[in-house]
N, C-alpha and C positions, 0 to 999 in steps of 0.2 A: 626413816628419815635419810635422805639422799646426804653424802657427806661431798666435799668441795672435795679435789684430788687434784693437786696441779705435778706432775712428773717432769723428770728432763728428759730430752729426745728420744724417743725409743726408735730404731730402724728397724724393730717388725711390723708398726704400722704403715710401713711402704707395704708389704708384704697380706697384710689384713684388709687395705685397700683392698690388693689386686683379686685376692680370693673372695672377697664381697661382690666385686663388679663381674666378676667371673656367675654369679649365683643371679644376677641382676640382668645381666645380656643374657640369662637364660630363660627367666619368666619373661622379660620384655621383648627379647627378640628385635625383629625390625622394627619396629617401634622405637628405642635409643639411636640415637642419633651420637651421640658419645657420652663417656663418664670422664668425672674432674675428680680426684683426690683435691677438698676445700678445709678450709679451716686451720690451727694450729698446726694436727699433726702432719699436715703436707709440707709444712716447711722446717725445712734441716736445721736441726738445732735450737729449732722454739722450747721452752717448756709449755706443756701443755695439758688441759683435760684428756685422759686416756679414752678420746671417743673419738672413733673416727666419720666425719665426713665426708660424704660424696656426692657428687651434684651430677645426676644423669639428665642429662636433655634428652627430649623425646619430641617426635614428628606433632604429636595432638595430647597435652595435657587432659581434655576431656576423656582420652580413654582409661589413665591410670585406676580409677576408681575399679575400675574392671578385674584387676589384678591384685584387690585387697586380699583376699584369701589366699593364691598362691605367697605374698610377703609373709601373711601369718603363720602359715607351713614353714618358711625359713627362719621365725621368729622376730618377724616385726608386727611392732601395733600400729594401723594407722590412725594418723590423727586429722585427716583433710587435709585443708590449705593451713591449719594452725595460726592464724594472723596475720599469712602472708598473700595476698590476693594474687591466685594464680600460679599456688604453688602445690604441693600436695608432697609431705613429709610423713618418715616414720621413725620411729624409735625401737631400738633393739635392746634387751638387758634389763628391761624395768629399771628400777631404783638405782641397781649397777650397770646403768651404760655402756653396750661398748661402739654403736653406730649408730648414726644419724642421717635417713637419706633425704635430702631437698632434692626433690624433682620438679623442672621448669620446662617448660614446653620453648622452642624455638623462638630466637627473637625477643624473651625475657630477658628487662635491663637489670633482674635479678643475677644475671648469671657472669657480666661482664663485671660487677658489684664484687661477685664472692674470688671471682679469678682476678681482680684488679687487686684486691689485698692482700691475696695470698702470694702472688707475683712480684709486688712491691715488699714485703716481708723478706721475700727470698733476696733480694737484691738491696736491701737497706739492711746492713747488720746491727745501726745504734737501734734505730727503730724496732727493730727484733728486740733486742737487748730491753730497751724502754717498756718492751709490751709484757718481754718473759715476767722482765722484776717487779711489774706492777699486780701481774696475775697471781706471781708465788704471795706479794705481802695480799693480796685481796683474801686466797686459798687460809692464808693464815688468819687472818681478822675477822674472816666470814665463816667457819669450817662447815656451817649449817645450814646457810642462807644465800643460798643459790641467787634471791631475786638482790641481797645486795651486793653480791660478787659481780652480778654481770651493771648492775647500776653503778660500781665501782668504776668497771673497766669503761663507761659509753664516753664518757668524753675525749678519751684517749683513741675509741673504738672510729670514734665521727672522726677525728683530726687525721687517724692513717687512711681514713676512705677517701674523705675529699684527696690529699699529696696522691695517693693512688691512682683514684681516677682518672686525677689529671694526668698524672705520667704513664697509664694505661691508654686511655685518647692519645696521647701523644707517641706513644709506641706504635700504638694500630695504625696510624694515620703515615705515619713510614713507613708501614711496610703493604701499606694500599697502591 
């Protein structure tokens, strides 16, 4: 049974990032089009699940499939698009997590999605603050129950994406 973990900031997953996407630009090659450090541990000072994600864009989503084998040489399990149309994820760590890669093919509003909150996190520190202390009391109330920890966090999860997006569209839109 997978236990909940919420920690406080660690800065070697800056560091776990970059040696992952280092492994990643290697099976992909030209094919990545770029990698995003996504999720909690991208941003400075969150508390967070000790799993890191990464969101690599690639030129044609339909080739990833291609590359199942080489990921499971480096220790990931694929699991398709996993519920996400159009996306194609894996999992490193089994039961003990320690990466998560969301891969989006170019032009996925999936991607301006995961960079609009984690950008807006960086630069809103109550909102951080709001997100850490509701995770730590979920980590504690749930220590076992993964589906009601993140059912915990959705409504708090929906309110930082919408103020996101919009201040994300509103960012881009300046600097077009």
């Amino acid at each position: 049974m997978r236990k909940v973990q919420v920690c406080p900031y660690d800065e070697e997953w800056v560091f776990m990032f970059i040696k992952e996407s280092k492994k990643l630009k290697r099976i992909f090659d030209n094919e990545i089009v770029e990698i995003h450090h996504i999720g909690s541990t991208s941003v400075q000072g969150l508390t967070a699940k000790p799993i890191i994600d990464i969101l690599p864009v690639v030129k044609n989503i339909n080739v990833v499939d291609q590359f199942n084998n080489e990921m499971k040489n480096i220790g990931y399990e694929p699991k398709g698009e996993n519920g996400i149309t159009g996306r194609r994820y894996f999992q490193k760590g089994g039961d003990n997590r320690t990466h998560h890669i969301h891969i989006y093919g170019v032009g996925s509003p999936e991607i301006d999605r995961h960079l609009a909150f984690r950008d807006y996190l960086r630069i809103d520190p109550d909102m951080k603050k709001k997100y850490g202390d509701l995770k730590e009391k979920l980590a504690l109330e749930f220590p076992y129950d993964i589906e009601s920890y993140i059912n915990g966090k959705d409504h708090l999860v929906r309110e930082i994406e919408e103020k996101a997006l919009e201040w994300y569209k509103g960012k881009r839109s300046l600097n077009s």
